[in-house]
C-alpha positions as CSV (number, residue, x, y, z in Angstrom):
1,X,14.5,21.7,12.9
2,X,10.9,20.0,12.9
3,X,9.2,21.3,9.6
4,X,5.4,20.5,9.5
5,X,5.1,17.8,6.3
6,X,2.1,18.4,4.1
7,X,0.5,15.8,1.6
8,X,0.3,17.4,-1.7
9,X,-0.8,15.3,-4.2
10,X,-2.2,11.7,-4.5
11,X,-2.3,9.6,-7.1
12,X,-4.2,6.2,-6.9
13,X,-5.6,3.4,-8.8
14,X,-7.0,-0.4,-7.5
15,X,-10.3,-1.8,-8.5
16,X,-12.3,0.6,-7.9
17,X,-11.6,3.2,-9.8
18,X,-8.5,5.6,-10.6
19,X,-7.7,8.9,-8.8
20,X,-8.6,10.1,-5.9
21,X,-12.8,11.0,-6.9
22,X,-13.4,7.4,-8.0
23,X,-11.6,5.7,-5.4
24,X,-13.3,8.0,-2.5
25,X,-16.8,7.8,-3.9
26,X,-17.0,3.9,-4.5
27,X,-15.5,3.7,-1.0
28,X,-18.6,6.5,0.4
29,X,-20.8,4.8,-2.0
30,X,-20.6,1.1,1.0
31,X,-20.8,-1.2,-2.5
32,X,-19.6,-4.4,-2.5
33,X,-15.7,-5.4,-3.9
34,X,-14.9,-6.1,-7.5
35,X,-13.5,-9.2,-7.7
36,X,-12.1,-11.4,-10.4
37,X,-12.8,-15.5,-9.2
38,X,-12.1,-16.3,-13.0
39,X,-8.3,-15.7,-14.1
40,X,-6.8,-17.8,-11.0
41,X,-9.2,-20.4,-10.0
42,X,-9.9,-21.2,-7.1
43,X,-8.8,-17.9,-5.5
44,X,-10.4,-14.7,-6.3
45,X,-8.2,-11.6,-6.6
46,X,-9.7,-8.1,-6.6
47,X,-8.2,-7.2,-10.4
48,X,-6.8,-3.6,-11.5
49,X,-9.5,-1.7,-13.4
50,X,-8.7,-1.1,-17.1
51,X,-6.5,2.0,-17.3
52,X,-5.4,3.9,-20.1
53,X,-1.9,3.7,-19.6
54,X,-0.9,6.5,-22.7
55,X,-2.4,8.8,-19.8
56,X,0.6,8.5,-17.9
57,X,3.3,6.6,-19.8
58,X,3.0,8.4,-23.1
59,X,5.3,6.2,-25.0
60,X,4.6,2.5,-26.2
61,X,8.1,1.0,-26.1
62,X,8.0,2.7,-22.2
63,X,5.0,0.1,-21.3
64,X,5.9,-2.7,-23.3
65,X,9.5,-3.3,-21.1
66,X,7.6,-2.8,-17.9
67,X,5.8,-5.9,-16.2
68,X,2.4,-5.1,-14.7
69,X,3.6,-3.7,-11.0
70,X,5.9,-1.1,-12.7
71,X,3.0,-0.1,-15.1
72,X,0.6,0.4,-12.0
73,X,3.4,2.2,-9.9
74,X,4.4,4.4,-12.9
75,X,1.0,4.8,-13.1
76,X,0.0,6.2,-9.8
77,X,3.1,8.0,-9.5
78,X,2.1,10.2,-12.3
79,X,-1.2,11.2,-11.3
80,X,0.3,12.3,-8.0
81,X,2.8,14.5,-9.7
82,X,-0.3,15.8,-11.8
83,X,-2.4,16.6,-8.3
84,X,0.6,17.8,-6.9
85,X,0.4,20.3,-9.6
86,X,4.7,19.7,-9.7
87,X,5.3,19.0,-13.5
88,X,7.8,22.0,-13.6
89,X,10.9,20.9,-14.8
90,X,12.6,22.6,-12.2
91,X,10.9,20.8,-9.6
92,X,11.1,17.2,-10.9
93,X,14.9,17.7,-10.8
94,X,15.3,18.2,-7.4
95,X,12.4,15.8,-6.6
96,X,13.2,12.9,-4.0
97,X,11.6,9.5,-4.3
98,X,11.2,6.3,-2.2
99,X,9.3,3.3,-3.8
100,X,8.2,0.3,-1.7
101,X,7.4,-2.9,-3.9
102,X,7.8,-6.4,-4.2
103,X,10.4,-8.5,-6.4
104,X,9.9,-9.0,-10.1
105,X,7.3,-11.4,-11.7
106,X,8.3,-14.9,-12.1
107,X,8.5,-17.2,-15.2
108,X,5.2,-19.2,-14.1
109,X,6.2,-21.5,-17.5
110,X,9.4,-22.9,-15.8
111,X,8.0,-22.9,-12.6
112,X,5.1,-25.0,-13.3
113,X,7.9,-27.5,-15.2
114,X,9.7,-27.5,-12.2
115,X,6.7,-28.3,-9.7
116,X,5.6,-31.0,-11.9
117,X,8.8,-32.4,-12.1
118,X,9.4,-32.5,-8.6
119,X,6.6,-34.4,-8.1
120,X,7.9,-37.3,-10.6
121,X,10.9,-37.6,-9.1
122,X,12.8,-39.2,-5.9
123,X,15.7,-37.0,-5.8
124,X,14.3,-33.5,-5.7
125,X,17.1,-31.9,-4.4
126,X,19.3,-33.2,-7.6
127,X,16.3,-32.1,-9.9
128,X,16.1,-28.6,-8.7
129,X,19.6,-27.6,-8.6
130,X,20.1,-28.9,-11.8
131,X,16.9,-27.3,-13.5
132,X,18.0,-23.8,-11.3
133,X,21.3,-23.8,-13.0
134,X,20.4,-24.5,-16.4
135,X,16.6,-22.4,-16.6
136,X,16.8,-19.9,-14.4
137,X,19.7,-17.2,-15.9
138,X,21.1,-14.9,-12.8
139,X,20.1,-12.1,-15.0
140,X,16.4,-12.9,-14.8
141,X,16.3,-11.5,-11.0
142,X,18.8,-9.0,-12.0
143,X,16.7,-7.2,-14.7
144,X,13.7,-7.1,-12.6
145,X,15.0,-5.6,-8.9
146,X,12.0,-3.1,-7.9
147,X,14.5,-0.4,-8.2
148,X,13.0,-0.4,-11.9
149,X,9.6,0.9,-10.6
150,X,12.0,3.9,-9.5
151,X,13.8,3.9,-12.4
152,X,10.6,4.1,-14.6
153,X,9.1,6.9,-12.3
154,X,12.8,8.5,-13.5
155,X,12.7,8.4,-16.8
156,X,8.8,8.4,-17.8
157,X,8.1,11.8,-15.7
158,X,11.4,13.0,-14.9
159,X,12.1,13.2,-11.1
160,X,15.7,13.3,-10.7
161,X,16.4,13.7,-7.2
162,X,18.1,10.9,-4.7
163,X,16.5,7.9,-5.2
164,X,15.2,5.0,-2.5
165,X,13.7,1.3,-2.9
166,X,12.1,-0.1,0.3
167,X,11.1,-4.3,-0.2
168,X,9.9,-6.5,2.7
169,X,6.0,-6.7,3.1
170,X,3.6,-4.5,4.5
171,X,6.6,-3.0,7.2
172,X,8.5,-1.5,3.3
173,X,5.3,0.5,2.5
174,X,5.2,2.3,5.8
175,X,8.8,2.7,6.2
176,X,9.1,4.4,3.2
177,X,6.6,6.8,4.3
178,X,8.5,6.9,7.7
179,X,11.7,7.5,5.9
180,X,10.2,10.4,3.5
181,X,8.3,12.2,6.8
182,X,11.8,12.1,8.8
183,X,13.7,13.5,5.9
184,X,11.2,16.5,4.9
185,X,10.4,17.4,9.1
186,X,14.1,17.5,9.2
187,X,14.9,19.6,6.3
188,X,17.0,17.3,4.4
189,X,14.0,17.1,1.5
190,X,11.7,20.0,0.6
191,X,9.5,17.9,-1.6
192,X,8.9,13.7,-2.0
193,X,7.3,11.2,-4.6
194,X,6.4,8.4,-2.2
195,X,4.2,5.0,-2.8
196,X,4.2,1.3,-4.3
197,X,2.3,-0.4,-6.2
198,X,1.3,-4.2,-6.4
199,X,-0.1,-6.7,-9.1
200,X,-2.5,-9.4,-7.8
201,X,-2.6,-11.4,-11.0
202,X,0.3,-13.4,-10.2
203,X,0.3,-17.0,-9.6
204,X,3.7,-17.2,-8.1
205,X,2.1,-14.6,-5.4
206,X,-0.9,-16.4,-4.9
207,X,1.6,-20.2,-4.4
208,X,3.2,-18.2,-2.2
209,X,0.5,-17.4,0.4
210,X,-1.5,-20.2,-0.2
211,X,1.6,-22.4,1.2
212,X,1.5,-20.0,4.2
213,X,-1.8,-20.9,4.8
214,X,-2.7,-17.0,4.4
215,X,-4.9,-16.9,1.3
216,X,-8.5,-16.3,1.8
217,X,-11.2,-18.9,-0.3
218,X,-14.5,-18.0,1.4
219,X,-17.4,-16.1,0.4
220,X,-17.1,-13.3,3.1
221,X,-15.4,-10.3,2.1
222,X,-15.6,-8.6,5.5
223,X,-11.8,-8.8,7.0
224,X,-13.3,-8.4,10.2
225,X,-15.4,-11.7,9.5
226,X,-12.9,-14.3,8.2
227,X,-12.8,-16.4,11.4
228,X,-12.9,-19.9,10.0
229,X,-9.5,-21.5,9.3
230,X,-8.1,-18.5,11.0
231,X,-9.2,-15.9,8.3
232,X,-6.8,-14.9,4.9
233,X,-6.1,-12.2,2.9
234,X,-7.5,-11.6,-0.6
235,X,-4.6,-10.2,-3.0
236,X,-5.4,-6.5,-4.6
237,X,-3.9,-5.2,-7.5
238,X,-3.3,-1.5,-6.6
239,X,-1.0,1.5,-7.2
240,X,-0.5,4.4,-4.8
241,X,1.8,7.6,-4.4
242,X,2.1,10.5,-2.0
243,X,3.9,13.9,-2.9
244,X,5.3,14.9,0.0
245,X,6.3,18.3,1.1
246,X,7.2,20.3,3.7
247,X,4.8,23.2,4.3
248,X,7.6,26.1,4.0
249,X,7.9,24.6,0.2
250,X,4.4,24.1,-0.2
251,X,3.8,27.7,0.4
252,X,6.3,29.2,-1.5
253,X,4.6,27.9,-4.9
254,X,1.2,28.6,-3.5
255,X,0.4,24.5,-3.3
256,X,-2.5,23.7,-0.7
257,X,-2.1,20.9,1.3
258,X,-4.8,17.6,1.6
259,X,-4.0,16.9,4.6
260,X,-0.8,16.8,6.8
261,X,1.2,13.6,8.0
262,X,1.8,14.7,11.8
263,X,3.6,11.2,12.8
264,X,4.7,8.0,11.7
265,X,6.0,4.7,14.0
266,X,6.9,1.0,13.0
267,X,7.7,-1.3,15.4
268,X,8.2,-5.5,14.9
269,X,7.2,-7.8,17.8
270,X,8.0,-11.4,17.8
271,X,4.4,-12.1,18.0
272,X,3.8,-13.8,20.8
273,X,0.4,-13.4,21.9
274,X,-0.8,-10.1,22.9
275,X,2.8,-8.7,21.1
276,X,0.6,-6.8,18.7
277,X,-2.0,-5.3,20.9
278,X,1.2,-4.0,23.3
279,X,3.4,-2.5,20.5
280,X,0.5,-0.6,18.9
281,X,-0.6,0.7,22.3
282,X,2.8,1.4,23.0
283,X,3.2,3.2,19.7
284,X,0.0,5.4,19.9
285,X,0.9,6.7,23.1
286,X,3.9,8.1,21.4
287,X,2.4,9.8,18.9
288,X,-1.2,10.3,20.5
289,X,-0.1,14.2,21.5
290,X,-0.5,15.1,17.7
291,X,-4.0,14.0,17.3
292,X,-5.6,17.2,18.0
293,X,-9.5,16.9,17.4
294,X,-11.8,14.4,16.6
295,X,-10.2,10.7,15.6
296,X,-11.2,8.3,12.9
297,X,-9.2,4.9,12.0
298,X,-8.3,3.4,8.9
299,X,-7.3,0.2,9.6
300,X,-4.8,-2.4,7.3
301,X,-6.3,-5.5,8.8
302,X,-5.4,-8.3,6.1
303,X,-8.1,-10.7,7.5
304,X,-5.9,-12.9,9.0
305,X,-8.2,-13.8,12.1
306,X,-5.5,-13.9,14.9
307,X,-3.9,-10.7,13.8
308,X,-7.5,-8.9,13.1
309,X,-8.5,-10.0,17.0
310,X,-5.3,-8.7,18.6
311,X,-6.0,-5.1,16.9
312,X,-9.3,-5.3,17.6
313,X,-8.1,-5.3,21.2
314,X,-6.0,-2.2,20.7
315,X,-8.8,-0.1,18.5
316,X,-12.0,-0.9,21.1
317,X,-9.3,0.7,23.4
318,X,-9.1,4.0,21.2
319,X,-13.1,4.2,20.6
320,X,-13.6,5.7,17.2
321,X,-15.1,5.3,14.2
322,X,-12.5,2.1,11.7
323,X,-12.5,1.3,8.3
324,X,-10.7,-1.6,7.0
325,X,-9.9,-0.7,3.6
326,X,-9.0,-4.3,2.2
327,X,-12.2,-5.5,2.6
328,X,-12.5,-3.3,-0.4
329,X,-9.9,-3.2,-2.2
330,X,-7.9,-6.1,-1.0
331,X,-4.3,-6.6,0.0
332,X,-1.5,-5.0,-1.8
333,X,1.4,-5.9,0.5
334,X,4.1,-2.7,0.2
335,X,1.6,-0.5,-1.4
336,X,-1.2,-1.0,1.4
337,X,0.3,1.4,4.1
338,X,0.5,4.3,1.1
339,X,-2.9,4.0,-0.6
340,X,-4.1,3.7,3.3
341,X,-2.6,7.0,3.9
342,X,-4.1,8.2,0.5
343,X,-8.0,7.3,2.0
344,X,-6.9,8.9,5.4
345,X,-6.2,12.0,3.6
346,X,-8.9,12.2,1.6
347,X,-11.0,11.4,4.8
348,X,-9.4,14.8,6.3
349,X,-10.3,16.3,3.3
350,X,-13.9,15.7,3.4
351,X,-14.0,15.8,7.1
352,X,-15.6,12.3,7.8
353,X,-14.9,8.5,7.2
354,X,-16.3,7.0,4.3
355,X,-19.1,4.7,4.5
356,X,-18.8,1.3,6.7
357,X,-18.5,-2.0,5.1
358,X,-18.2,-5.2,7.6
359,X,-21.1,-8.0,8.5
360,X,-19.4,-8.0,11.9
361,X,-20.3,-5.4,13.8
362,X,-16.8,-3.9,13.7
363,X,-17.3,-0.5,11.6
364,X,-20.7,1.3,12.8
365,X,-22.4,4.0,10.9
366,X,-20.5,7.4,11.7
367,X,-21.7,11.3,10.1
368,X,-18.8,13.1,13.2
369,X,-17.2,15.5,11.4
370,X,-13.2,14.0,11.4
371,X,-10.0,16.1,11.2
372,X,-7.4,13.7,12.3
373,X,-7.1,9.8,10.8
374,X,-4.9,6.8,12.2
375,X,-4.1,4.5,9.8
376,X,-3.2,1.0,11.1
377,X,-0.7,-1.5,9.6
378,X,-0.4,-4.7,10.7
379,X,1.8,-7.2,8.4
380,X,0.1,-10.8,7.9
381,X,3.3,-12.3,9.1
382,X,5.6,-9.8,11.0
383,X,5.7,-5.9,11.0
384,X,3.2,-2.9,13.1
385,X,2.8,0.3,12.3
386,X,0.6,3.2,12.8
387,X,0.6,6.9,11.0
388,X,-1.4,9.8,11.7
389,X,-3.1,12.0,9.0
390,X,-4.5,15.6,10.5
391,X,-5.7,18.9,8.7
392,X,-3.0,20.9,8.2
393,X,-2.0,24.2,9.5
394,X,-2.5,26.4,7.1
């Protein structure tokens, strides 16, 4: 069995805007990013905009017991199961769900009491397992495992079906896309809740990359043009889900899709250089077949320069039209490959790319009508992917 899987619903929110009309028309619109330099000096994050969460999480105690992450993935989750038009009870019941997110939020308090103490002391290692022990409880990980963004999605709007929690980077957001497109296409899932969501406000996050050496502090937001220092990333608070379906289903209740997902592939190269260049080559020529008209890409560059240049390589090879969405929106680690899949759709839906936004002569100016969109993902550390958005065949 190969069922054709349809995209049904979206449901977004980041910076610019939430749902799908506000996100596509500040993307069309080629403004500049919002960005927040204030809250986490001296990096600048590109900040959730202000959302009405009784829109989606109707009950007070509900948002209160979630941290921010869960409250954006809850969030977007909702307003895909609105688009979807699937609210019917009947349907929620059997719906599956995969969620790809990060780990809970951190105490920042008793890390910062930690850091400070380790740098008073000459016997670090004695320090931390001492202060480990004592402040940090083996419940506080425990009660905040990102099968709780599931869990929410559960018990806020009532999908019942199996459940899924992908972590791991950019690699968890695209597999769990790859995971719900293998089920539906082989008939073990009629319909799928799929997304992540990710909170850019976090100082733990930000320690995190910054000891990497992947953070981003200069003044160009261009991901294409962060060359010094070998380029960074900028952090993105965002939220983004997919409903799933396969077309047989989606016809049945007289749903339309947005778009269809024709293929997914995820590879993970040692990178040694050129690794990246070869896999995503290698992967496009796998799933190259199911691009049937005219080709746009959407790419998850981060901004990390050495990365950015090897897939550069491999798109001047393909020749079309990119769009590098975090140059927008920023980075949202697991929930990049989803809300990239969310813009390729919507592209297929209007039939062209949305406007370019790069100072280095990367993305060009395009009006070709579109009906198929590749959608790059590239993890700052390890991880390749590409998926492939088409119109679907109604």
């Amino acid at each position: 069995m190969n069922q054709d899987v349809w995209i049904t619903g979206i449901g977004i929110v980041s910076s610019l805007g939430e749902g799908c009309e506000e996100n596509w028309n500040a993307f069309d619109s080629g403004s500049g990013p919002v960005l927040d330099r204030e809250t986490i000096p001296p990096f600048a994050i590109h900040p959730m905009v202000e959302l009405d969460l009784s829109q989606q999480i109707a009950k007070r105690g509900d948002q209160r017991q979630m941290e921010t992450w869960q409250r954006l993935g809850v969030y977007a989750a909702g307003l895909a199961i609105d688009n979807a038009g699937a609210r019917d009870t009947g349907l929620l019941d059997r719906m599956d769900m995969i969620v790809a997110a990060g780990g809970g939020e951190r105490d920042i308090t008793v890390d910062n009491q930690i850091l400070t103490e380790m740098l008073q002391t000459n016997d670090r290692a004695h320090m931390l397992i001492e202060r480990l022990s004592n402040e940090l409880r083996p419940t506080l990980f425990l009660a905040q495992l990102p099968n709780l963004v599931a869990g929410n999605i559960s018990i806020v709007h009532g999908v019942r079906g199996s459940s899924r929690t992908f972590m791991g980077e950019e690699s968890a957001g695209l597999d769990a896309i790859r995971n719900a497109h293998a089920r539906i296409a082989a008939g073990q899932s009629d319909i799928c809740l799929v997304g992540g969501s990710f909170n850019a406000a976090r100082e733990d996050m930000l320690l995190l990359f910054e000891m990497g050496g992947y953070n981003w502090l200069g003044d160009e937001d261009s991901v294409w043009a962060r060359q010094q220092d070998n380029g960074g990333l900028r952090l993105g608070s965002m939220g983004a889900f997919l409903m799933l379906e396969s077309a047989e289903h989606a016809r049945s209740r007289g749903k339309e899709a947005v778009a269809a997902l024709k293929a997914v592939a995820a590879d993970r190269e040692t990178r040694e250089p050129g690794s990246i260049t070869t896999s995503l080559a290698s992967m496009w020529q796998d799933i190259a077949s199911h691009a049937t008209g005219s080709l746009g890409i959407i790419s998850g560059a981060t901004g990390v320069a050495d990365q950015a240049r090897e897939e550069l390589d491999f798109l001047e090879r393909v020749g079309v039209p990119v769009r590098a969405s975090a140059s927008r929106i920023g980075h949202g680690i697991e929930s990049q490959a989803p809300f990239n899949l969310a813009l390729a759709a919507l592209c297929v839906q209007h039939g062209r790319m949305f406007a370019d936004f790069d100072t280095a002569g990367v993305e060009k100016p395009s009006s070709e009508a579109i009906t198929d969109v590749l959608v790059t993902n590239v993890g700052h550390w390890r991880g390749e992917g590409l998926a492939l958005v088409g119109k679907a065949d109604i």
